[in-house]
Steps between C-alpha positions, in 0.01 A plus 500: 500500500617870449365775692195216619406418091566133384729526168636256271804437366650765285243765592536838473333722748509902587683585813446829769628824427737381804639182289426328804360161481397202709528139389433205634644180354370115541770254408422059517769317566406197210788293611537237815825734622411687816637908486651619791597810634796609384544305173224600279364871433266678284744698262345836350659654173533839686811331737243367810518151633275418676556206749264253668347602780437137581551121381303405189395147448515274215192618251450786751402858437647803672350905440757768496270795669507846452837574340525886420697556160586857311464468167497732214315511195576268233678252695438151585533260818609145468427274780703130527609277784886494526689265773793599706740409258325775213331249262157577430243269446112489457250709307584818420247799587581802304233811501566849343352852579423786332 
């Protein structure tokens, strides 16, 4: 969700005069590894990891709440898991705004 609106993938949505925005991010973990802590993190295309704020079991599903970007006009956000060691894996989430 951005700013409380569902979106899909590769959306592009208007932003605040402030270029302030809101997201909130559901990731499933599709895979019988549990996450931990520490070794897996929600990586954002603006430099932000995000990390775990607790376990995630095998086929589980975790909501990153309330995570205040600035953006500016024209530009995207790309959402991906990434593990400790900088690979990233899973879907990739990418919305733009205008």
């Amino acid at each position: 969700k951005v700013d409380g609106a569902k979106i899909t993938n590769g959306a592009c949505i208007e932003i605040h005069k402030s270029g302030k925005v809101r997201v909130n991010v559901g990731v499933g973990n599709l895979h019988e590894v549990e996450w931990l802590p520490g070794g897996v993190f929600l990586s954002c295309s603006n430099g932000r990891n995000l990390p775990l704020p607790f376990s995630v079991g095998a086929y589980g599903d975790i909501v990153f709440e309330e995570i205040v970007l600035q953006i500016k006009p024209g530009e995207s956000l790309r959402f991906r898991m990434k593990n400790s060691d900088g690979i990233e894996f899973g879907e990739i989430f990418v919305f733009s705004y205008q």
